[in-house]
C-alpha positions in Angstrom: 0.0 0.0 0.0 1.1 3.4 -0.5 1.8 5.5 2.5 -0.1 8.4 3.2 1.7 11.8 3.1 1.0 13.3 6.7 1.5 16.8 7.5 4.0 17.7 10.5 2.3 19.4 13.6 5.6 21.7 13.7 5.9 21.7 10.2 3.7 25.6 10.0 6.3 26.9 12.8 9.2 26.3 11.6 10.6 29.8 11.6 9.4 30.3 15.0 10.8 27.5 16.4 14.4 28.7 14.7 14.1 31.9 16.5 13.2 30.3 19.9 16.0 28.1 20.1 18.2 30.7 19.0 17.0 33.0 21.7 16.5 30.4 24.0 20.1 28.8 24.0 19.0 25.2 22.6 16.7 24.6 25.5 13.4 23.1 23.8 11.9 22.8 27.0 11.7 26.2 26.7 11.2 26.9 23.4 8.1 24.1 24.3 6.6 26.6 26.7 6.5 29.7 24.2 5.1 27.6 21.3 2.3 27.0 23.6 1.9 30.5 24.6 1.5 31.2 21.3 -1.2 29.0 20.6 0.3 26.3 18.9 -0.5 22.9 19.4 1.6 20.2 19.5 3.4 18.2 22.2 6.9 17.9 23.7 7.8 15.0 21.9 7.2 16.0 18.3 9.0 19.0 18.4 11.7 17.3 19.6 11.3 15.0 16.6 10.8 18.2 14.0 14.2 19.2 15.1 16.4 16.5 15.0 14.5 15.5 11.7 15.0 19.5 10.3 18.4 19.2 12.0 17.7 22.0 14.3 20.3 22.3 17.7 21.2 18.5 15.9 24.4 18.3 13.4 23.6 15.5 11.3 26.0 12.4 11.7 29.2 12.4 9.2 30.0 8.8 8.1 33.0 7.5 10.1 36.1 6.6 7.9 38.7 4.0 7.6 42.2 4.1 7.0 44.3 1.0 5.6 48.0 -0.2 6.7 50.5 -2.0 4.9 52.8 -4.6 7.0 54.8 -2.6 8.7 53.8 1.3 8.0 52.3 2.1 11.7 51.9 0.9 15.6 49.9 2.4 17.8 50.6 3.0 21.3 48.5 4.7 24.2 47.9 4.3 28.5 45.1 4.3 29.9 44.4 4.1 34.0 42.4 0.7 35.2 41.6 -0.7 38.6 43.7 -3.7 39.3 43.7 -5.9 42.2 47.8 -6.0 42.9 49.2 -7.1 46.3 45.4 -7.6 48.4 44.3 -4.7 46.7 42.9 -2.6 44.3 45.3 0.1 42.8 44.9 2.5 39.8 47.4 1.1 37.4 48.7 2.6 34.0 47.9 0.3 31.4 50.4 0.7 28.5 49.3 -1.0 24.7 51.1 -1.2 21.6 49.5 -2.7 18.5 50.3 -3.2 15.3 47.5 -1.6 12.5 48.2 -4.4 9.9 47.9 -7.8 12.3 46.7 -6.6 15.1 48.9 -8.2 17.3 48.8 -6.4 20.6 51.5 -6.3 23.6 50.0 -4.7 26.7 52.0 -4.1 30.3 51.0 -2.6 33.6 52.8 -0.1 35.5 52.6 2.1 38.7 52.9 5.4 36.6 54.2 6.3 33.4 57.1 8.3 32.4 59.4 8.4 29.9 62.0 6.2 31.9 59.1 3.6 31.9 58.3 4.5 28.2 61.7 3.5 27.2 61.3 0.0 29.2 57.7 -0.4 27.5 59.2 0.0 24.1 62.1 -2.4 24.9 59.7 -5.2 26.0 57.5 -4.7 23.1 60.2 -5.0 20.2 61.4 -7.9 21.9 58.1 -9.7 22.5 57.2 -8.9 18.7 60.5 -9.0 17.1 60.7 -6.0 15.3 58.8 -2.8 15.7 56.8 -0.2 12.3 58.3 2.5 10.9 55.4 4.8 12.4 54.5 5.2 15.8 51.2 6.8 16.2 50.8 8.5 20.0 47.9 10.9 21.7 49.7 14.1 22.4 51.3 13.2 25.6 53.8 15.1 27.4 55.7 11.6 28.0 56.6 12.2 24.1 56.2 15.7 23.2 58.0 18.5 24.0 55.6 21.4 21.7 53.1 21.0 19.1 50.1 18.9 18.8 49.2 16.7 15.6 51.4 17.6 12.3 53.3 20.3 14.4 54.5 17.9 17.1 58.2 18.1 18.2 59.4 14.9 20.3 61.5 15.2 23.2 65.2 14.9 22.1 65.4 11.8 24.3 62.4 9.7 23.5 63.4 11.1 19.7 66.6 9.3 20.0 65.2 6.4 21.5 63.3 5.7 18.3 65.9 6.8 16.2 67.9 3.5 17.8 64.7 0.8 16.7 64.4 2.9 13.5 60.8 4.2 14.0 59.3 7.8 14.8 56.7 9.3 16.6 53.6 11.3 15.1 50.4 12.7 17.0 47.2 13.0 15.6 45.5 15.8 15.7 43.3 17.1 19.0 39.8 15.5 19.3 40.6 13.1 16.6 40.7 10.1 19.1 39.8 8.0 15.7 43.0 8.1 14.5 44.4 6.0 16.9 41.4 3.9 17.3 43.3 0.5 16.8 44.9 0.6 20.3 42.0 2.7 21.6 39.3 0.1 21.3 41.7 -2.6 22.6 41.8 -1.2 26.2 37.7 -2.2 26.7 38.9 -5.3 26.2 41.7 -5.5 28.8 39.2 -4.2 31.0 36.1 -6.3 31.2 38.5 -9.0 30.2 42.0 -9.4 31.3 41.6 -7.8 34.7 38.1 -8.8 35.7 38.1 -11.0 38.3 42.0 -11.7 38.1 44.2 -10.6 41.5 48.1 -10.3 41.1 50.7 -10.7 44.3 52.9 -8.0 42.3 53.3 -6.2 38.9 55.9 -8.8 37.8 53.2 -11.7 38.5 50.4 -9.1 36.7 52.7 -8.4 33.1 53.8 -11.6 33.3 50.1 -12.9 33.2 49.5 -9.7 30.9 52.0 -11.8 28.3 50.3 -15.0 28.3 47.1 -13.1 28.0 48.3 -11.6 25.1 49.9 -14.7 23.6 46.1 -16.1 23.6 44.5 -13.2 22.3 46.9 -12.6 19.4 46.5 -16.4 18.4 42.7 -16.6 18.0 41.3 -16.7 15.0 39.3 -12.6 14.0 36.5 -12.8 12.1 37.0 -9.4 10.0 40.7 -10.7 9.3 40.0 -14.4 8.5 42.8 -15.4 10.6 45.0 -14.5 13.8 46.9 -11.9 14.5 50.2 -14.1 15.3 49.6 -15.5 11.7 49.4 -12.1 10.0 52.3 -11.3 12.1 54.3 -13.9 10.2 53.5 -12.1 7.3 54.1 -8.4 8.1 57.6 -9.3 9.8 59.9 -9.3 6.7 58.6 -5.2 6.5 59.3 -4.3 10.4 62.3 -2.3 11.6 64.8 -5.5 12.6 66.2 -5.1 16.5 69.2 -3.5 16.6 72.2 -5.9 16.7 72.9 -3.8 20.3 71.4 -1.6 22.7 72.8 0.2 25.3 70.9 0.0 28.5 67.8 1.9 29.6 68.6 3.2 33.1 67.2 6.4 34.9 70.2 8.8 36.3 70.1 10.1 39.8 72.8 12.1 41.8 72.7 11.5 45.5 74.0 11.9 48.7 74.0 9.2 51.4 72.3 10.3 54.6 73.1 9.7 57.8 71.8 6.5 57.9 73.8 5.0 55.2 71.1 5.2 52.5 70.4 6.8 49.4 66.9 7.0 48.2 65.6 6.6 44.4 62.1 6.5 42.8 60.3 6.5 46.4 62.8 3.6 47.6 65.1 3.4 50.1 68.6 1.6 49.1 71.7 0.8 51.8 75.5 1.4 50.5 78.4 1.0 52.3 78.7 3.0 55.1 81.6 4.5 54.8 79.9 6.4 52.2 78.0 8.7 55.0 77.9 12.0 53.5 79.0 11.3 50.3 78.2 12.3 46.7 76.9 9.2 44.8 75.6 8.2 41.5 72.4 6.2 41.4 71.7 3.8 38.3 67.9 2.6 37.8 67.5 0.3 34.9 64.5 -2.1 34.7 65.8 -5.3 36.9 68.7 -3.6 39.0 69.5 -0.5 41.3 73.4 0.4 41.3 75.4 3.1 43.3 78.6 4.0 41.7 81.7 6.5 43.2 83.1 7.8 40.3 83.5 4.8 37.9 83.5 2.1 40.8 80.4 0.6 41.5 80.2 0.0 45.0 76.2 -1.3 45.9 73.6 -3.2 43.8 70.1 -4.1 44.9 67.0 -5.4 42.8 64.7 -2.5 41.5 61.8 -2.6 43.6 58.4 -2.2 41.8 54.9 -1.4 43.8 53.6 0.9 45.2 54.4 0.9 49.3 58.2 2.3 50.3 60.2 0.0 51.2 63.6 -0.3 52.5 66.3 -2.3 51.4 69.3 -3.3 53.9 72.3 -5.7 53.2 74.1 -6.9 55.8 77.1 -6.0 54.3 77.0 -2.6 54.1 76.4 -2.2 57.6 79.2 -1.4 60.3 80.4 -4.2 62.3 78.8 -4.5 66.0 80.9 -2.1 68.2 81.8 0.4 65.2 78.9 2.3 64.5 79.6 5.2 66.9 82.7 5.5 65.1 80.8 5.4 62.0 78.8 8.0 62.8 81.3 10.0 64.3 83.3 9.9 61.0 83.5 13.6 59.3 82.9 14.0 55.7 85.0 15.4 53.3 83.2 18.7 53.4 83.3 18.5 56.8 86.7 18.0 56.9 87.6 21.4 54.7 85.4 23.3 56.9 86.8 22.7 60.0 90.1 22.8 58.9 89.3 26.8 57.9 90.0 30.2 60.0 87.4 31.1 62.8 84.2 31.3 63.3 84.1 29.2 60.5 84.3 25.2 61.9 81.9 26.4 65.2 79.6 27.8 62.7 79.3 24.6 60.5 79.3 22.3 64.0 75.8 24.1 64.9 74.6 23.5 61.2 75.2 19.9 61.6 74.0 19.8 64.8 70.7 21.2 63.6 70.5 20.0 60.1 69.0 16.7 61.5 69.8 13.8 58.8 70.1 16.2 56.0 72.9 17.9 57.2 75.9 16.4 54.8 73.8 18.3 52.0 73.9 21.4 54.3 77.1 21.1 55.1 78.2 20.9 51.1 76.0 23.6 50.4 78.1 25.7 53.0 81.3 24.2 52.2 80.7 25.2 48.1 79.8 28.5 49.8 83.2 29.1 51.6 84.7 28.3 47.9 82.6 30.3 45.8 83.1 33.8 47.1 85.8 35.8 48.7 87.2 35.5 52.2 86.7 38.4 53.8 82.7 39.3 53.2 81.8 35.4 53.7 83.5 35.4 57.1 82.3 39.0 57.9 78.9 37.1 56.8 79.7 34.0 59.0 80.4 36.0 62.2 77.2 38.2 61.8 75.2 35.0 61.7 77.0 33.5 64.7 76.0 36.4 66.8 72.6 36.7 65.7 72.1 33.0 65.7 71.3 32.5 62.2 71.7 29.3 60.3 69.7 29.6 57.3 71.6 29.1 54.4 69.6 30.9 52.3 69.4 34.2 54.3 73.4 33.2 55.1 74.1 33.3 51.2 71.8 36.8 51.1 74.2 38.4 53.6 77.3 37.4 52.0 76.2 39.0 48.6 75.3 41.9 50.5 78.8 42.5 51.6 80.6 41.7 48.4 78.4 44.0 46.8 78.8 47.0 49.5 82.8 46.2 49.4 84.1 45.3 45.8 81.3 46.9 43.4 81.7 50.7 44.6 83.3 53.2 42.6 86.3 54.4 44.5 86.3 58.6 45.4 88.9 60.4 43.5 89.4 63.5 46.0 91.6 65.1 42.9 89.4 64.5 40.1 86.0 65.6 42.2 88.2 69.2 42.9 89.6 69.5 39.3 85.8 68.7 38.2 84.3 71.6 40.4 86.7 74.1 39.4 85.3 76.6 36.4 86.9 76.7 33.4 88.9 79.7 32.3 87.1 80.4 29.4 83.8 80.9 31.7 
């Protein structure tokens, strides 16, 4: 039967329902109420049905596209935060994904946070779980990655730039609010959710990426329906036209400069690690890489522990770097090197840094550095003029110390001297006048 051609209630105030949402800001509750002032009759429901029909306060939907890979042109990589239950708990965790947009073959790992240290280990993991990584890497515009720009305009950070550079990929950004660009490793995380961590618990995050692997060693070998076959299969394919691993890498490892506290430990990433403790006071160089925590003097490395991973601080003591029984006053009682220099200088200068340590709690070898590089920075005479004016007053701030000594080199060495010839010749009038 033909259908009947039936006339829209709204259909006769058209024009006056444009105004009204104009005027009324796109509330059609509103715009209800003065159509029925008016006169008009018709309910709330069909002029909500005139205007998204007449695309009124409604944009009409724009057909979603779809972009096609060859092996090996892009990866996409992205974090999202999950709830996980880690050590008796649940803990908001950075889930970090990689995927490749020809095979789909996906490599997902879960971390405490996410920086570009962990970035660099994520990467690592990922060419050596798939053997190769693309020649593209398509990223959000994170600050992990991005020093300026957003989308075409992106600049990397020189580091994470050069960390690419070694696998022999880069990093773009799409462009803001264009989420569909990266939709590959976008729609994956769903997944994890409601099926990798529901109803799984994990003693720590090696026991949850290790079951994160062997998750994704299942999903990657079923067989997709819009592929017509796995992922590990297509894999085989597209690996001829990935970026090779590089014959070597140098070791990912975060840098930290330290001094030992009083205590005989240095602390790194929230952690607590012991060293020897003859190393009270000292300036150290800490080593994170992804397995191992080492303390180096110099080029001698003189404490290595295993990189603790969670979320609680913990402390980390070995019985060898601890003083023998009967030795630890001594220990303790040992100066530092910038100790050492200070009291070995003129007066009031070693009472002066006695009352800083004394005061300066545990922190006080980096307060007694600080004053040390002081007493070698700037002259004699105003820093002990300085040091005897705080003695008096009791002052043993190093901050408002440091003030004090600039304000005596610049009241002593930056004043013009007074010429008492020059000022007479310069009154005198001139002959001519």
């Amino acid at each position: 039967m033909p259908q009947t051609p039936r006339a829209e209630k709204a259909e006769p105030h058209e024009s006056c329902i444009r105004d009204l949402h104009s005027q009324c800001k796109g509330n059609l509750v509103r715009v209800h109420e003065e159509l029925l002032k008016d006169g008009a009759q018709l309910s709330y429901q069909a002029l909500t049905g005139f205007c998204r029909r007449h695309s009124i306060g409604h944009e009409p939907k724009k057909p979603s596209g779809r972009y096609h890979f060859g092996p090996g042109e892009e990866m996409q990589h992205d974090t999202s935060p999950h709830l996980a239950d880690i050590g008796g708990g649940e803990r908001r965790v950075q889930t970090a994904s990689l995927v490749f947009c020809y095979s789909r073959v996906r490599f997902i790992q879960l971390y405490p946070t996410f920086n570009r240290f962990i970035c660099k280990l994520f990467f690592q993991d990922a060419a050596e779980y798939l053997q190769g990584l693309c020649g593209r890497c398509m990223i959000d515009n994170t600050n992990v990655v991005v020093l300026r720009g957003t989308g075409k305009d992106m600049v990397p950070v020189p580091e994470m730039e050069a960390f690419a550079d070694r696998y022999g990929f880069r990093f773009e950004a799409h462009e803001k609010g264009h989420a569909n660009r990266s939709a590959h490793v976008e729609r994956g995380f769903d997944h994890v959710e409601r099926n990798f961590l529901a109803g799984r618990k994990f003693t720590d995050f090696a026991h949850a990426n290790r079951e994160a692997i062997a998750w994704c060693d299942r999903v990657n070998s079923k067989t997709r329906r819009e592929l017509h076959a796995s992922s590990r299969e297509l894999l085989a394919t597209e690996q001829p036209s990935l970026k090779p691993l590089p014959a070597w890498v140098p070791e990912v490892y975060m840098l930290h400069h330290r001094v030992v506290d009083t205590e005989g430990y240095v602390h790194a990433s929230g952690h607590i690690y012991s060293v020897p403790f003859q190393l009270i006071g000292r300036q150290v160089e800490v080593r994170e890489s992804k397995a191992t925590v080492r303390v180096f003097v110099g080029p001698r490395m003189v404490a290595e522990h295993d990189r603790i991973f969670s979320f609680e601080r913990r402390r980390v003591t070995k019985e060898e770097h601890r003083p023998p029984k009967g030795v630890v006053g001594a220990a303790k009682l040992q100066p530092t090197p910038d100790e050492r220099e200070l009291l070995a200088s003129e007066p009031p200068l070693p009472d002066y840094a006695k009352a800083v340590k004394k005061l300066g709690s545990t922190r006080w070898p980096m307060a007694l550095r600080r004053l040390a590089q002081m007493h070698r920075d700037y002259p004699e005479k105003p820093f002990l003029d300085a040091i005897k004016s705080a003695s008096h007053y009791g002052l043993y701030d190093l901050d408002r110390l440091e003030r004090m000594v600039l304000r005596n080199i610049a009241t002593e060495y930056f004043v013009a001297p007074f010429d008492k010839k020059t000022r007479s010749n310069d009154s005198e009038p001139d002959d001519e006048g």
